[in-house]
C-alpha positions as CSV (number, residue, x, y, z in Angstrom):
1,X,-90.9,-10.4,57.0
2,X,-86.8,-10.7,57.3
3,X,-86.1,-7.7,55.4
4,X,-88.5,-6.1,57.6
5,X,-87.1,-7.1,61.2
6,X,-83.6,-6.4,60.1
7,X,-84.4,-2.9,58.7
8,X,-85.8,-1.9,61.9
9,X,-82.9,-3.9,63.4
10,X,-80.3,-2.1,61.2
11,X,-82.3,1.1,62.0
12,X,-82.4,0.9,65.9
13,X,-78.5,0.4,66.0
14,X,-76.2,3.2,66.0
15,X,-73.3,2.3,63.2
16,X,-74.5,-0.6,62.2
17,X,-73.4,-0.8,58.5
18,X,-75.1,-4.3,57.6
19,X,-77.0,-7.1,59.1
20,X,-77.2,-10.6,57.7
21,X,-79.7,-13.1,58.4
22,X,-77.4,-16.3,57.4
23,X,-77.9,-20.1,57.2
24,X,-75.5,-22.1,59.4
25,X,-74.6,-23.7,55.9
26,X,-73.7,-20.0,54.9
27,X,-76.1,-19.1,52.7
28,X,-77.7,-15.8,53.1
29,X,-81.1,-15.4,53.7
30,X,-81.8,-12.2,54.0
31,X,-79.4,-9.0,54.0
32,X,-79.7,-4.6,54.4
33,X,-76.7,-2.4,54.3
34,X,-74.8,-1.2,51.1
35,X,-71.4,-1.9,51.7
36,X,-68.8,-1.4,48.3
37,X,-65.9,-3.4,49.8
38,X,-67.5,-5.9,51.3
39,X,-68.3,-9.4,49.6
40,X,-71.0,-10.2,51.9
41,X,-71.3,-14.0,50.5
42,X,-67.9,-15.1,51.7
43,X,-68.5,-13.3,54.8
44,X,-71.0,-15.1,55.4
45,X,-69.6,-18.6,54.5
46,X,-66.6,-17.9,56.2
47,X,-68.4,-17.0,59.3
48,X,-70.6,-19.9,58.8
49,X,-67.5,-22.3,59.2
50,X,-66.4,-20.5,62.1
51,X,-69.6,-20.3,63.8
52,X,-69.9,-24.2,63.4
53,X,-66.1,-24.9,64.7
54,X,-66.4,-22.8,68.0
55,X,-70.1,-24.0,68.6
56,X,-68.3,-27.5,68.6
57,X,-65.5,-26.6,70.2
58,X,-67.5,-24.5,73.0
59,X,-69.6,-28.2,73.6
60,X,-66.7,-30.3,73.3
61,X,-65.0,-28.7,76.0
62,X,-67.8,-28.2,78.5
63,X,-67.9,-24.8,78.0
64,X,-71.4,-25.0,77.3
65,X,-73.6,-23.8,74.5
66,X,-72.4,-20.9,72.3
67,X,-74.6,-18.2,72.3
68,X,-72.8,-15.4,70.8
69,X,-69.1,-14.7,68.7
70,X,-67.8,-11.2,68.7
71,X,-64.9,-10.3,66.3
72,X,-63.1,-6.9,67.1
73,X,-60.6,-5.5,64.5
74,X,-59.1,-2.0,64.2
75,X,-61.7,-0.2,61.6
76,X,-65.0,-2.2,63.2
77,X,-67.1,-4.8,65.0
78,X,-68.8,-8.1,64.3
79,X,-71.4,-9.1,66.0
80,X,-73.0,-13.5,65.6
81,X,-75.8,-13.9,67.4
82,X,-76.8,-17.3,67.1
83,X,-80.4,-17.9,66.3
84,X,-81.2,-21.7,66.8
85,X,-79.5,-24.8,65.2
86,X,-80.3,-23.5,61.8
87,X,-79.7,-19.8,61.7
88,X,-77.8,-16.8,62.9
89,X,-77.5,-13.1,62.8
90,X,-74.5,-11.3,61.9
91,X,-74.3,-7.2,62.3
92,X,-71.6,-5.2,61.6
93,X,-70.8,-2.0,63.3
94,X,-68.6,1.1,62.8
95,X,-66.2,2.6,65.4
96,X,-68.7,4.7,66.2
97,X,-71.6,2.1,67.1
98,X,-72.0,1.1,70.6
99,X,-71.8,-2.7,71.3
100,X,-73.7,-3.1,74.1
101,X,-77.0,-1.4,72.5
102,X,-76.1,-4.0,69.3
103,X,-76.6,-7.1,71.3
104,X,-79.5,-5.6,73.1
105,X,-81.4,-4.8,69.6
106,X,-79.8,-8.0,68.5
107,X,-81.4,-10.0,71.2
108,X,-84.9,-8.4,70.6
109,X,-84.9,-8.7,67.1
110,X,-83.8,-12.7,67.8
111,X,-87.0,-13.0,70.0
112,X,-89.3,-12.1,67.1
113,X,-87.6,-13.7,64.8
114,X,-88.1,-16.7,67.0
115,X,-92.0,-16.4,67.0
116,X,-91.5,-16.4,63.2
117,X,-90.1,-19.8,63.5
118,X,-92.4,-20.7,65.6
């Protein structure tokens, strides 16, 4: 059911090269997107350890809750969503993807994947 949501995740998103349903302990649940450079495994357990320090950090500091970590380099974007306590969503996008349609279609497909939870 994963591999569905995300393929029609993957496929409503302009430039989005992959999408990563990951475990906050960094294991990968579920992936789509053929990438030849990427090592999508230490992405994602990287990420994971980043994800956990800012959420921390963000409720430490009264920021409040973390919803959301964007990381913007020179060839793309990286969009976390995060899920609930358990899981969160990682998409990257091309230059040529628009952000703000990514965290729309990211924030729909987090609402079904909620239900699914549920």
């Amino acid at each position: 059911m994963f591999t569905q949501l995300l393929n029609q995740l993957s496929a409503r998103t302009e430039g989005a090269e992959m999408v990563l349903l990951v475990g906050t302990d960094g294991i990968i649940i579920e992936r789509i997107g053929e990438e030849k450079d990427a090592d999508f495994d230490a992405l994602a357990a990287e990420y994971a350890v980043v994800l956990n320090r800012s959420r921390a950090t963000a409720t430490d500091t009264g920021l409040g809750k973390l919803n959301e970590l964007l990381t913007i380099t020179n060839q793309s974007v990286l969009l976390t969503k995060i899920l609930n306590e358990d899981y969160f969503v990682m998409m990257k996008l091309n230059s040529a993807g628009c952000l703000g349609k990514a965290r729309y279609e990211v924030r729909r497909t987090e609402l079904l994947i909620e239900e699914l939870f549920a």
